[in-house]
C-alpha positions as CSV (number, residue, x, y, z in Angstrom):
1,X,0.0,0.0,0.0
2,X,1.6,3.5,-1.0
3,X,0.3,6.5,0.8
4,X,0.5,10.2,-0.3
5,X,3.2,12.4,0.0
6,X,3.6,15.1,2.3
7,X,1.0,17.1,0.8
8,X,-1.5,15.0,2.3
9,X,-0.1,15.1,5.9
10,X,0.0,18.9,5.5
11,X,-3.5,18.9,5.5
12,X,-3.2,16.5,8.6
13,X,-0.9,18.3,10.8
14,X,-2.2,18.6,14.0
15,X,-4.2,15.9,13.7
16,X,-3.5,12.6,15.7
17,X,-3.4,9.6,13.6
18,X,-3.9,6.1,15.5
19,X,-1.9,3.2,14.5
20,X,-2.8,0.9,17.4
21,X,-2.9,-2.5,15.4
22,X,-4.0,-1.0,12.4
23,X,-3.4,-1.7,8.5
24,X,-2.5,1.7,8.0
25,X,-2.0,5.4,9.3
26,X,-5.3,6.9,9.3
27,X,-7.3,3.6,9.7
28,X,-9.5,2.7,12.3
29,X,-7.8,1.0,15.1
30,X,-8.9,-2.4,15.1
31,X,-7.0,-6.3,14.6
32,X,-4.6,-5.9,11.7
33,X,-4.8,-8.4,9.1
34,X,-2.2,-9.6,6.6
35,X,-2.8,-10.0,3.2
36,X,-1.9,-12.6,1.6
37,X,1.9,-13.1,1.2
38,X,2.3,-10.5,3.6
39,X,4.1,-11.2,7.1
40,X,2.1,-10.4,10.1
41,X,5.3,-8.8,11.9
42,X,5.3,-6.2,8.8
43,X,2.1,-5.2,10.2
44,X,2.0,-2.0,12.8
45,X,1.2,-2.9,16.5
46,X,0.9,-0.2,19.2
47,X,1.9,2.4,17.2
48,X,0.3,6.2,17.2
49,X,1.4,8.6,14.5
50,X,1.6,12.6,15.1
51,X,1.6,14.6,12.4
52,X,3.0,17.7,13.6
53,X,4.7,19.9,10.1
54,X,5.7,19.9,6.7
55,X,6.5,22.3,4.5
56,X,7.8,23.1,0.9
57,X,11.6,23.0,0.3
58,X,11.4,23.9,-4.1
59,X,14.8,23.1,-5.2
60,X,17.6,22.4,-2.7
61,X,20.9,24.2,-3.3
62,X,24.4,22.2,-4.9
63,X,26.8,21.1,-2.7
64,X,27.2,19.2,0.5
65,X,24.2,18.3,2.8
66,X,24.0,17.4,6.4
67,X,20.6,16.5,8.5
68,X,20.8,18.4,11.8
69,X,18.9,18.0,14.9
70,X,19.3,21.2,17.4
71,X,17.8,21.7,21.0
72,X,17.3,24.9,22.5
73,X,16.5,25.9,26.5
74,X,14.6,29.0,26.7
75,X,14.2,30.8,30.4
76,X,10.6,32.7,30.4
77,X,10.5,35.6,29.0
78,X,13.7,35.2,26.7
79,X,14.1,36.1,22.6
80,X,16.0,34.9,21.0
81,X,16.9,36.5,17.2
82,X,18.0,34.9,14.0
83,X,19.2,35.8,11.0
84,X,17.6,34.4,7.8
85,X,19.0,30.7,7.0
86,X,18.0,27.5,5.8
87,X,14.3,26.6,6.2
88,X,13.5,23.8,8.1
89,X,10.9,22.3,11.1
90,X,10.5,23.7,14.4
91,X,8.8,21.4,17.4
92,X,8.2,22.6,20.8
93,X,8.7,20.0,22.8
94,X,7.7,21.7,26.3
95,X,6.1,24.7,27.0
96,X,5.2,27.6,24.5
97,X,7.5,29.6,21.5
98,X,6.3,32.7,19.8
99,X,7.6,32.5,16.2
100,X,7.6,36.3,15.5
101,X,8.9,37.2,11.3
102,X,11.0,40.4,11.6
103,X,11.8,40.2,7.5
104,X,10.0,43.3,6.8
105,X,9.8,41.1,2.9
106,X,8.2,38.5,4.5
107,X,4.8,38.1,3.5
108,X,3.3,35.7,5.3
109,X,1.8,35.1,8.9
110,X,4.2,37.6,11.0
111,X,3.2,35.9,14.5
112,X,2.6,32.2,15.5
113,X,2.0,30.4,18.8
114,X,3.5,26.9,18.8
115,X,2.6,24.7,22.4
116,X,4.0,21.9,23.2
117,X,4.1,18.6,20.9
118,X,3.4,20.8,17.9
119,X,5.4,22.2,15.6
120,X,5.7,24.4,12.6
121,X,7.3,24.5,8.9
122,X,9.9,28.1,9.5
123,X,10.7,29.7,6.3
124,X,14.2,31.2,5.2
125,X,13.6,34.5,6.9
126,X,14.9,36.9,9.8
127,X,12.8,35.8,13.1
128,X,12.6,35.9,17.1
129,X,11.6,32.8,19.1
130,X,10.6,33.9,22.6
131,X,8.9,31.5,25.3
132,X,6.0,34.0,27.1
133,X,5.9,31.1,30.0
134,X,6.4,30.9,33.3
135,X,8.7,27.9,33.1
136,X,11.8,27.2,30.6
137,X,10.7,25.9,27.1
138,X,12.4,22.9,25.1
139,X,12.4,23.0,21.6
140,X,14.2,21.0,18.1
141,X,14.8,22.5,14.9
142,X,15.1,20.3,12.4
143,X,16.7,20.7,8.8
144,X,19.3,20.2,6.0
145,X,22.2,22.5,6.3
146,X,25.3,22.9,4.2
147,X,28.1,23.3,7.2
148,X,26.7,21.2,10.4
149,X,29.8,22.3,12.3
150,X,28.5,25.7,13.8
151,X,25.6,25.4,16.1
152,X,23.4,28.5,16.9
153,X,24.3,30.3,20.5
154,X,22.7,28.6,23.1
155,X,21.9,25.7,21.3
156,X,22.9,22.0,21.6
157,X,23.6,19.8,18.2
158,X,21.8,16.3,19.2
159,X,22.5,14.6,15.7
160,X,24.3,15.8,12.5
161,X,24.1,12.8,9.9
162,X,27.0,12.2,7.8
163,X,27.0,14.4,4.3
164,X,24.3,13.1,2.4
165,X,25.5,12.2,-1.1
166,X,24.0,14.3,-4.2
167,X,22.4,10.3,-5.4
168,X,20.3,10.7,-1.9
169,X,19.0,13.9,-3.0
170,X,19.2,14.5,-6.7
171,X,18.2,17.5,-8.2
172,X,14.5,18.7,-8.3
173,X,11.8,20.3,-5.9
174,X,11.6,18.4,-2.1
175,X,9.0,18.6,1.0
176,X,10.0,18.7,4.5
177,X,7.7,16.7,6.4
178,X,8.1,16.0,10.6
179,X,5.7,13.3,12.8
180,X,6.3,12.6,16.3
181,X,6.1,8.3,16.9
182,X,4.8,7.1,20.0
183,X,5.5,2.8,20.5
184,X,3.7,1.0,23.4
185,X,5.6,-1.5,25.1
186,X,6.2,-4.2,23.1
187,X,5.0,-2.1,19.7
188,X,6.4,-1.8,16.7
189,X,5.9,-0.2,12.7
190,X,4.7,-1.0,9.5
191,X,7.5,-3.1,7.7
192,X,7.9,0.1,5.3
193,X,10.2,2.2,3.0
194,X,9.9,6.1,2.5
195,X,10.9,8.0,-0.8
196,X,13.0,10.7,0.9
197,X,15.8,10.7,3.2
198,X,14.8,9.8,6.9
199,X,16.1,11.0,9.7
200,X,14.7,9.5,13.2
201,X,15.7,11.2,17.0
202,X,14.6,9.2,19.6
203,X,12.7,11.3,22.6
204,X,12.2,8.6,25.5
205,X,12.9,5.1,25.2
206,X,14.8,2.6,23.4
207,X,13.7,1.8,19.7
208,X,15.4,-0.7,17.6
209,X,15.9,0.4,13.9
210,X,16.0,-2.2,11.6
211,X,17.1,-1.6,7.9
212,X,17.5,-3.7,5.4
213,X,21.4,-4.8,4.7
214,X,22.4,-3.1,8.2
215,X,22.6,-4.9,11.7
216,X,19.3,-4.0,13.7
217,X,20.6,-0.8,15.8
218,X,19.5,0.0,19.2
219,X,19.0,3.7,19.7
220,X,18.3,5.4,23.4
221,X,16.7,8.6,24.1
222,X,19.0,11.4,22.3
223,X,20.0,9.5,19.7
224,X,19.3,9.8,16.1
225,X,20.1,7.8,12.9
226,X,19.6,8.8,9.0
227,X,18.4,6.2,6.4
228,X,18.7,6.8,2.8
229,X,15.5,6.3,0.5
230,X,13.9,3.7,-1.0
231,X,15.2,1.4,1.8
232,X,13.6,-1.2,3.9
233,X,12.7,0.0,7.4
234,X,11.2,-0.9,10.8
235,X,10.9,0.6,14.1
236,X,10.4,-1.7,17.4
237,X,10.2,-1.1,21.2
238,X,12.6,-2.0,22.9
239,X,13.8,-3.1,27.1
240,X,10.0,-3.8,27.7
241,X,8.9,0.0,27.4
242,X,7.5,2.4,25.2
243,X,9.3,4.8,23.0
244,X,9.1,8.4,21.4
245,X,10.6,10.0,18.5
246,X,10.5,12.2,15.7
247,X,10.8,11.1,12.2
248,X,11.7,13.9,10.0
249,X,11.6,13.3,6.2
250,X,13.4,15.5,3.1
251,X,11.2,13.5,0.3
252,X,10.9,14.7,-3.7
253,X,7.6,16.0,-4.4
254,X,7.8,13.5,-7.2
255,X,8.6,10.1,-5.2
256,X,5.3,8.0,-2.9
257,X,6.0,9.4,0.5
258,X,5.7,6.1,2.1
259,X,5.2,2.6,1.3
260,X,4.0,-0.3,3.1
261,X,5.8,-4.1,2.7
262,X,4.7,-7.6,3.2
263,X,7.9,-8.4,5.2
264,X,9.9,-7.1,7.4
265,X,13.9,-6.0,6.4
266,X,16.4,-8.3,6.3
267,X,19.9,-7.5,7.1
């Protein structure tokens, strides 16, 4: 089963999606069932899908690309201000951010409130971030960049992929797309394979990444891997708990965003 690409989950951001034992993201939870020829373990179990952003890349500039995961501590009250750089997704991941546009050629919305476990696509322009709460915020941006080596002031790199070769992301117009992964205990994916580049940070937990032609690797909260399109993929539980992540995607506008497969990857 191929589902849309990530113009279909920008119309469902913000929007929970239940996966518990379903056949598919957006199905009614219920007892999955395989097809025939399909493996029952390729099936989801316990799995709840958050859309939280996407966005429109157009065409990504030449040279070398990195993924890059960066979390920021805000104190209440605090701005921050940033010059214009490389668009990408934001996610608040406690408390409140005001994303305030100070591009004076920005024509868009100049002011938007992003709470906690939601997110927003920022475009390439001058902004503040400022957290108008009592308490100190947490929050990611997410997004390619050509030089991962600089973080922002007051800001932590979690993960930096290695550079992502020009064959991962060929010429032509791309999507950003972010969903935040919750696993029960025990719970696990689709069997699947996405037509972008993936890159998955794990919140809480311990999920085991299996891709195809790889080792199964075991990733605890505030780590992060990259996976290359077109490649066989699942995510389990692991240690007898749940998990959280985020699963950020850089996918051609062209290419299925995700498809489902009858069994799971083999290394």
């Amino acid at each position: 089963m191929t589902r849309n690409s990530g113009r279909l989950l920008r119309q469902l951001a913000g929007l929970a999606v239940v996966c518990l034992a379903a056949v598919g993201c957006g199905s009614a939870a219920g007892a999955a069932t395989a097809t025939p020829g399909q493996s029952k373990l390729a099936l989801p179990l316990g799995q709840t899908i958050n859309p939280i952003a996407a966005g429109d890349l157009g065409t990504l500039p030449t040279g070398a690309q990195f993924a890059r995961v960066v979390m920021f501590n805000q104190a209440p009250q605090q701005t921050t201000a940033s010059k214009k750089h490389q668009p990408g997704i934001v996610y608040v991941a406690k408390g409140t951010q005001v994303l305030t546009y100070t591009d004076t050629t920005y024509t868009g919305a100049k002011v938007s409130t992003i709470d906690a476990d939601t997110g927003l696509f920022l475009q390439s322009a001058a902004h503040t971030h400022t957290n108008p709460g009592p308490a100190d915020n947490v929050w990611y941006f997410i997004a390619l960049w050509p030089d991962p080596s600089q973080p922002p002031t007051g800001a932590v790199v979690v993960y930096v992929s290695s550079d992502l070769p020009s064959s991962t992301l060929p010429s032509g117009s791309y999507t950003e797309t972010l969903r935040r992964v919750t696993l029960a205990p025990g719970g696990r994916s689709a069997a699947h394979r996405f037509g972008g580049v993936e890159v998955l940070y794990v919140l809480s937990g311990t999920v085991t990444v299996d891709v195809a032609g790889r080792q199964p690797a075991q990733l605890i909260a505030g780590q992060g891997t990259s996976i290359v399109p077109d490649t066989a993929t699942q995510e389990v539980a692991a240690g007898g708990a749940g998990a959280d992540y985020l699963a950020f995607f850089v996918t051609p506008e062209a290419s299925p965003f995700e498809t489902d497969l009858s069994s799971v990857p083999s290394a």
